[in-house]
N, C-alpha and C positions, 0 to 999 in steps of 0.2 A: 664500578663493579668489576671484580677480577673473574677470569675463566672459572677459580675456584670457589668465586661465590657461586656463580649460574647454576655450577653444576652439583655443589653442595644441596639443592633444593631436589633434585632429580628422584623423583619417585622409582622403587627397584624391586615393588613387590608387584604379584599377577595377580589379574584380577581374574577371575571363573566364575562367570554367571555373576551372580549377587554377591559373593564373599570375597576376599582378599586374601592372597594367600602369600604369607613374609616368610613363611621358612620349607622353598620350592624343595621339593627332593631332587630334580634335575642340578641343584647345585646354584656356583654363582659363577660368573664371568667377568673377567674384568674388560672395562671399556676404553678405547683412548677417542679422548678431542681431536677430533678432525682438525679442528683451529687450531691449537698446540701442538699435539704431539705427544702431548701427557696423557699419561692415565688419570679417570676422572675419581675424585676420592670417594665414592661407592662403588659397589660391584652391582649388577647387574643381576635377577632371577633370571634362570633356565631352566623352563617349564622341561618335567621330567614326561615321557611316552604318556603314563598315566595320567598326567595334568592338561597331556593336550585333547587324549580323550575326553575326558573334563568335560574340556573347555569346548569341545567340539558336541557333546550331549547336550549344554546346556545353552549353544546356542542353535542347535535343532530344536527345541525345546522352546522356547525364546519363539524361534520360526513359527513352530505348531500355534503357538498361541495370537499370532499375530495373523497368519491364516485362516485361523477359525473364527477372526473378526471379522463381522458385514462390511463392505466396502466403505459404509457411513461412521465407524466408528473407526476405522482409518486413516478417514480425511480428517474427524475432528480430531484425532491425538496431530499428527503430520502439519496442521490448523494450528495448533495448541504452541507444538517446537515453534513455526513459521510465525506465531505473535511474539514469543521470548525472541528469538534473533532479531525480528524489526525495533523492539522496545529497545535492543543493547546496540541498534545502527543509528537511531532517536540520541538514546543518551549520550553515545559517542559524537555524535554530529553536534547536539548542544554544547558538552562540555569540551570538545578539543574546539572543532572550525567552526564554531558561533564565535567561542568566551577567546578561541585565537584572533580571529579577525578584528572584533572590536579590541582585543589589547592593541595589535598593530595600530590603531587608531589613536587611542588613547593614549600612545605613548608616543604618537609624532606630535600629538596636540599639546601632549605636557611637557614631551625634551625636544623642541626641534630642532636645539643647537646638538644633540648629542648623535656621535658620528656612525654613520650605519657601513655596515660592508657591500650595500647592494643598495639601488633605487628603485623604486615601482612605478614603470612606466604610467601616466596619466594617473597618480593618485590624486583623493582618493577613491576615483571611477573603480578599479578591479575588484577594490576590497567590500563596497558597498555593493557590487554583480554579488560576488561572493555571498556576500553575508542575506542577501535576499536570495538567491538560487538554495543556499540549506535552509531556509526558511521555506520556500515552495517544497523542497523536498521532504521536510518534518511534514507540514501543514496539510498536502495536498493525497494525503493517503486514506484509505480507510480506517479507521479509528485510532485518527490520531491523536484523539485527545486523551484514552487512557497512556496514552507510551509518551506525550508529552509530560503528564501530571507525574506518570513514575520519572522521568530525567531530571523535573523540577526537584521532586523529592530527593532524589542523587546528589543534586547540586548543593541543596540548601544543607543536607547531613556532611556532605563532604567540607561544605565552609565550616561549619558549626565545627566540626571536629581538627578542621585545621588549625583555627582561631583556639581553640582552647590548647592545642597543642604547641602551638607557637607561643600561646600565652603562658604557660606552664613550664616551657622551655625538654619536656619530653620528649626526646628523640627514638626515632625507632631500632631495635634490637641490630647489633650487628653480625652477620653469619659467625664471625671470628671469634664471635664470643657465645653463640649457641653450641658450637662445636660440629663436629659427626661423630654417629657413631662406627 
């Protein structure tokens, strides 16, 4: 991926409150890549005085209403965020350092002649701590087993769709050919 892909993606409109706003009246700006040195090929929104009022109303606004909630109906939203972030610390732990560790495995069992850049002191002792230490860490929490079954569920759509993708030979869209605008 080049600089000019990353930043081809780069979101440049404001957001205020609930709506979006793509055509700022403070204007645009152009940005440079601290990496590069280039300018990035979007410009940038520049929330005009009026916009930052806006955006300053509707997060007073925003405040009042989360104020006006009983301290119980606080904790369950705060409750709510704090099960989505543990389900996406589940899925990641499954799907990178579980399905990584056992590949390490699987693939000194299948190529042991083929040549590695590094050794792993007393294999396969580390990899086996490993692979039981995110195991106690998924297993050993409060309700683990919805945030397990949704990772399972991640797992199994992500092969399905890889396997059909791979079998179809469909490759994914390239920036260079979506363009900018």
């Amino acid at each position: 991926m080049t600089d000019d892909d990353r930043t081809a993606v780069l979101e440049t409109s404001l957001i205020i409150g609930d709506r979006r706003v793509d055509d700022s009246k403070g204007g645009w700006m152009e940005h440079i890549n601290p990496a590069t040195g280039r300018p990035n090929p979007k410009k940038i929104s520049v929330a005009s005085v009026e916009e930052v009022d806006d955006a300053v109303t509707a997060a007073r606004e925003g405040f009042a209403v989360w104020r006006s909630w009983t301290p119980d109906k606080r904790r369950d939203a705060l409750f709510k965020l704090a099960d989505v972030v543990t389900a996406l610390v589940v899925i990641r732990i499954s799907i990178q350092f579980l399905a990584q560790t056992l590949g390490v495995m699987v693939l000194r069992r299948r190529e042991p002649d083929l040549p590695r850049p590094f050794r792993m002191w007393l294999y396969p002792v580390p990899a086996v701590l490993a692979f039981l230490g995110f195991v106690y860490v998924i297993v050993m929490r409060p309700k683990s087993l919805e945030s397990i079954r949704l990772a399972v569920l991640v797992i199994i759509v992500g092969t399905v769709l890889f396997w059909l993708r791979r079998r179809t030979g469909i490759r994914g869209a390239s920036l260079d050919k979506l363009g900018t605008p």
